[in-house]
Phi, psi and omega in degrees: 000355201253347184271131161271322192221151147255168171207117201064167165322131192240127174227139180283103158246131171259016174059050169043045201209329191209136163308133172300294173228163194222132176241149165277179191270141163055046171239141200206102150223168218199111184247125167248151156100008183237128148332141124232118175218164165073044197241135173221124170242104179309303210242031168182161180313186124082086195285315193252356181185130161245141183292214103229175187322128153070003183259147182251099192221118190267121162263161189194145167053046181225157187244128172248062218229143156049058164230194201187121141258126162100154186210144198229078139304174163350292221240329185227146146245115160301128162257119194221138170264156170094095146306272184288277206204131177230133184238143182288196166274165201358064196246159172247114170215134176270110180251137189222140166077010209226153171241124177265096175214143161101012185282197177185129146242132180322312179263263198244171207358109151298021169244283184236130186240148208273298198044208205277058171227155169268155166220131160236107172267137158220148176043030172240182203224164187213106173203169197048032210232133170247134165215183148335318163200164180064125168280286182270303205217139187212160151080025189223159192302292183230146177221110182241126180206116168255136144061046178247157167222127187238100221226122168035058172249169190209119116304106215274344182221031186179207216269180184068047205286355191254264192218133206254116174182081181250015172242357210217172155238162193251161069327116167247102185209142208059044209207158210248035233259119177201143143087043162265154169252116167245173182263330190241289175238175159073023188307343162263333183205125150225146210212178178219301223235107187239144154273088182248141166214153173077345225248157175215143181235103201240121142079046184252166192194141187209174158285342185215131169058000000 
């Protein structure tokens, strides 16, 4: 309650040893101005920000960067989703002006996983971030994006090398999905139920679509 102000960009590092942040359920706050990188969550979703059940959380001005779900060693692998950001069930989070780029999860999106949640992006960017399936943004209820850029994500061992999204819907508007990889379908989107308007979709690449 005593921090009031900033100055400049504030950065979280977890040195690979820890999640940057954790919001609890039925919780509703707004973080502007932050780093959060080099953040690792082993044994549970979300390596560099976890959603949690019921929660409303507006991001801004934020760097999302080199965070990992999920740990991959000698003898085991954990498999975890949400590289970059993981959402619990029916939570709200908004990102605007910000970047999601370099996350990687073991399971499912590496940038961001939605999961039985709404995500609304604007005027933000989701690139380099890898996983198993969804490269970038995967696995959610509602995927709403204006004014976005969705860039050189890669799914390495299944559909979605852009955005993932087949239990939902998706909005796409003014917006940009180019240079995704899936190993299997979808290399820029794989989808069921889609709006797209205004948006180019370019040179992304899979075995199917």
């Amino acid at each position: 309650e005593s921090f009031t102000s900033r100055s400049g960009v504030s950065i979280i590092d977890g040195q690979m040893t820890r999640r940057g942040v954790l919001i609890g359920e039925e919780v509703t706050v707004q973080i502007d101005y932050f780093t959060i990188q080099n953040c690792l969550s082993a044994d549970f979703e979300g390596g560099g920000m976890y959603v949690g059940n019921r929660s409303r959380v507006t991001l801004s001005h934020m760097l999302v960067q080199n965070n990992r779900a999920g740990k991959v060693d000698t003898f085991t692998t954990t498999e975890w989703s949400g590289g970059g950001i993981a959402m619990g069930s029916y939570s709200l989070l908004r990102i605007r002006d910000s970047r999601i780029e370099y996350n990687t999860a073991t399971s499912d999106a590496g940038g961001i996983k939605v999961g039985y949640s709404t995500l609304v992006m604007t005027s933000s960017v989701v690139a380099h971030n890898s996983a198993d399936r969804a490269g970038g943004i995967g696995v959610g209820a509602v995927i709403d994006l204006t004014n976005c850029v969705v860039a050189y994500n890669r799914s390495g061992f299944d559909y979605g090398g852009g955005i993932y999204s087949s239990d939902g819907v998706l909005t796409l508007k003014d917006s940009l999905v180019i240079g995704n990889e899936a190993a299997i379908g979808g290399g820029g989107i794989y989808g069921h139920d889609m709006n797209i308007e205004n948006s180019t979709i370019a040179y992304n690449t899979a075995q199917e679509g």
